[in-house]
Structures are given as structure tokens and as C-alpha cells.
ChimeraX commands (.cxc) that place a marker at each C-alpha (Angstrom):
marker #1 position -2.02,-11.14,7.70 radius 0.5
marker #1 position -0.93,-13.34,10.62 radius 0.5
marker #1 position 1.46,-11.50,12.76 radius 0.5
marker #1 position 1.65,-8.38,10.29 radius 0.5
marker #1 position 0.94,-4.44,10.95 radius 0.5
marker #1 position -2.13,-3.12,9.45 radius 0.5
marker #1 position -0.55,0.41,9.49 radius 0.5
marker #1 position 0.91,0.75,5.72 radius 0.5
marker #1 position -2.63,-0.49,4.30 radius 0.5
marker #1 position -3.98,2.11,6.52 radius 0.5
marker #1 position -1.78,4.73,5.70 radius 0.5
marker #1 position -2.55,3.91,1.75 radius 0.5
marker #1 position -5.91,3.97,1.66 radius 0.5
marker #1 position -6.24,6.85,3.59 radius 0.5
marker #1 position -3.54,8.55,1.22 radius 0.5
marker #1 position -5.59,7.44,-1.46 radius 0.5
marker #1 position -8.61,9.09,-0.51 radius 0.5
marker #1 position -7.31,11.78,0.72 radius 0.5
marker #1 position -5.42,12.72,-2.79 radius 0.5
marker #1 position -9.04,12.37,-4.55 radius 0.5
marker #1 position -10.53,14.68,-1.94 radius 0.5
marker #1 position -7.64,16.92,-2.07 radius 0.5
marker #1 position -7.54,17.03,-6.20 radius 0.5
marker #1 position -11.84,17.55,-5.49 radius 0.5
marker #1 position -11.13,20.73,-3.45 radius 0.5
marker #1 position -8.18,21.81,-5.11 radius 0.5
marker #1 position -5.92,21.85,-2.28 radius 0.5
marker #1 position -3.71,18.65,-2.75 radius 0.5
marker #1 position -1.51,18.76,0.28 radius 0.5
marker #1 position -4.00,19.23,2.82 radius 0.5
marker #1 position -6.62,16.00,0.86 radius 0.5
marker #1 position -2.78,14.30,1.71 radius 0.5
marker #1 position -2.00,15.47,4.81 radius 0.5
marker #1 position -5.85,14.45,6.22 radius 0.5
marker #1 position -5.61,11.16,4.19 radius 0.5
marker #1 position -2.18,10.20,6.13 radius 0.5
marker #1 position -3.67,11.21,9.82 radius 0.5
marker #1 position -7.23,9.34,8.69 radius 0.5
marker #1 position -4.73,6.57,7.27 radius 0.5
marker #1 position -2.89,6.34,10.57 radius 0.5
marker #1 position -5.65,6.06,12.59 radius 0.5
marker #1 position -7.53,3.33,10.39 radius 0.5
marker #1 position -4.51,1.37,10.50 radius 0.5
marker #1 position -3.98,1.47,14.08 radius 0.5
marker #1 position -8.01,0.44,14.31 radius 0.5
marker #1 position -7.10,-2.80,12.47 radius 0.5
marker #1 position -3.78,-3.66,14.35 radius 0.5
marker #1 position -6.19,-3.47,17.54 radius 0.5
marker #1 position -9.14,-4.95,15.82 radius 0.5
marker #1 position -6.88,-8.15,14.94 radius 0.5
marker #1 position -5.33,-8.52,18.42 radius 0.5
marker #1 position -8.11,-8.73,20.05 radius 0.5
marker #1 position -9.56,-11.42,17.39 radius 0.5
marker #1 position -6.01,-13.43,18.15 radius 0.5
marker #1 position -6.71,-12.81,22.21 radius 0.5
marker #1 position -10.40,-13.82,22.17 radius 0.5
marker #1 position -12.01,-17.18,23.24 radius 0.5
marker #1 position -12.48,-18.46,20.28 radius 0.5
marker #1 position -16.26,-19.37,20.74 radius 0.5
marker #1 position -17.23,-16.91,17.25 radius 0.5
marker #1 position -18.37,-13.90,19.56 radius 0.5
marker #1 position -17.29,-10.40,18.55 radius 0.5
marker #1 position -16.31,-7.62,20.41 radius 0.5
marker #1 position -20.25,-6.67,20.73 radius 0.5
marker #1 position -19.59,-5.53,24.69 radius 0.5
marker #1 position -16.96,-2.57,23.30 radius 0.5
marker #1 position -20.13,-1.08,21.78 radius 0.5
marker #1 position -22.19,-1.23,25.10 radius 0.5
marker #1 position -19.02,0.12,26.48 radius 0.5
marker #1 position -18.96,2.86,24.44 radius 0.5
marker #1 position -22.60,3.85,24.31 radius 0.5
marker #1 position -22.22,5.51,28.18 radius 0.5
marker #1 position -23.06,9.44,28.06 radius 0.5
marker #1 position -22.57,10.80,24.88 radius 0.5
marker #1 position -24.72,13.00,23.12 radius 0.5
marker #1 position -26.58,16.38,24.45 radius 0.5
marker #1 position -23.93,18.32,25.25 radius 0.5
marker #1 position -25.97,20.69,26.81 radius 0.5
marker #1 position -25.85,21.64,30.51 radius 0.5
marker #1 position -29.41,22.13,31.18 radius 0.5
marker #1 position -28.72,25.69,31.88 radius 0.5
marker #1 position -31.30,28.28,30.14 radius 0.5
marker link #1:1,2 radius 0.2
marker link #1:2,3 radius 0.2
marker link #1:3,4 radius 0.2
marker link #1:4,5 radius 0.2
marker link #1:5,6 radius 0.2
marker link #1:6,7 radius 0.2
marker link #1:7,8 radius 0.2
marker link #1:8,9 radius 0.2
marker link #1:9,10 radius 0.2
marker link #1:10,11 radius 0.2
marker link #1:11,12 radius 0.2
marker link #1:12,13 radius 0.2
marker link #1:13,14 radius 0.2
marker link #1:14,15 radius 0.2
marker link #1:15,16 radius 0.2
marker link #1:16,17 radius 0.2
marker link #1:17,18 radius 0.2
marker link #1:18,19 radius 0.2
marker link #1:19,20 radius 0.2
marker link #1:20,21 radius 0.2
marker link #1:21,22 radius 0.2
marker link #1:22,23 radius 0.2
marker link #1:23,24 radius 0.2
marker link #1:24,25 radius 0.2
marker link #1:25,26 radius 0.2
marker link #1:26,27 radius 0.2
marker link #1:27,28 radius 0.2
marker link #1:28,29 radius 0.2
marker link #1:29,30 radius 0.2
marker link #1:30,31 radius 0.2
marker link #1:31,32 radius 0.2
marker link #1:32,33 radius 0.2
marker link #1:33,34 radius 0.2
marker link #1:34,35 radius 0.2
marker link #1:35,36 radius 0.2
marker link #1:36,37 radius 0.2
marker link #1:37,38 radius 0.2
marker link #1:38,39 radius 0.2
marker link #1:39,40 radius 0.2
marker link #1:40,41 radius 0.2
marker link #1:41,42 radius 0.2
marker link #1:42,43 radius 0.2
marker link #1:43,44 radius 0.2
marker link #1:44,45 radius 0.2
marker link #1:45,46 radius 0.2
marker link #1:46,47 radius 0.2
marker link #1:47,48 radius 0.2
marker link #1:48,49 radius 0.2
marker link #1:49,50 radius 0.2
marker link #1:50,51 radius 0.2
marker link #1:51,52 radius 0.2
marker link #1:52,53 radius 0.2
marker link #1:53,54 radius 0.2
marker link #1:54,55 radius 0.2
marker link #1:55,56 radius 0.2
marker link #1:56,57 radius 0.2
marker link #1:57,58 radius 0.2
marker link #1:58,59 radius 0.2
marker link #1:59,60 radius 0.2
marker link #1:60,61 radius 0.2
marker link #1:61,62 radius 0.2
marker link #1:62,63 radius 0.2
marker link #1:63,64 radius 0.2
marker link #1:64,65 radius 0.2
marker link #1:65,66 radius 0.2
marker link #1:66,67 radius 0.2
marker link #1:67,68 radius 0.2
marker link #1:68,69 radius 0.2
marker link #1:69,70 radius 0.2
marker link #1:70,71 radius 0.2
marker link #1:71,72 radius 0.2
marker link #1:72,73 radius 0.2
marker link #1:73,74 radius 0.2
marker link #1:74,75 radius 0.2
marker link #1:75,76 radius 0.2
marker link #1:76,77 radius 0.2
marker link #1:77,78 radius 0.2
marker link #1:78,79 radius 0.2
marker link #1:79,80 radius 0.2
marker link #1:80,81 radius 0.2
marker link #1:81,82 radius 0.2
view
């Protein structure tokens, strides 16, 4: 999808799963209204996901240096209080 937005596809599946969760719980409009902000947010993901695959070098490596990027602090939580 050269030079097209992943955000409807997005936006669909996540509307799509989102109505089967919603019909599972029995609360249809919030399975929607999760689906569409899950949706939204997987669709942006992609958009990024295939810029940076049009902006990279073009020597086969993947983004592996966004995942050491990412891997900085995280987890505990605590604040080594008592």
C-alpha cells in the first residue's frame, strides 16, 4: 500500500474485534468504542511502521535498535521504600 494510510484497516479491525468482545460481554458500545481507540492506535503503528521501512537504508535491517531503545527502565515500579 505504497503511499496509502494504514488508519481505516486499523480502525476496522479494531472495530471488528471490539464488536465480538463487546457482543462477549454484553455491552456492545463500549466492545465498539475500545475497538475504534485500539483501531486508531494500530493504524497509526502501521503508518509509522511503513515510513520508517520507506526512510531506511535499504540494507534488509529492521528497526531492531527501537527495541533496545525502548528496553531503558521499565518495570519495578517500586521506590525501594519499606
Amino acid at each position: 500500500m505504497e503511499g496509502r494510510s494504514h488508519l481505516g484497516i486499523g480502525i476496522a479491525l479494531g472495530v471488528a474485534i471490539g464488536s465480538a468482545i463487546g457482543v462477549a460481554m454484553d455491552n456492545l458500545s463500549l466492545g465498539i468504542g475500545l475497538g475504534i481507540g485500539v483501531g486508531l492506535a494500530l493504524g497509526l503503528a502501521m503508518d509509522e511502521r511503513s515510513k520508517r521501512r520507506k526512510r531506511g537504508s535499504g540494507d534488509g535491517s529492521t528497526s531492531s535498535g527501537d527495541r533496545d531503545a525502548d528496553s531503558g527502565g521499565g518495570g519495578g515500579g517500586g521506590d525501594g521504600g519499606d
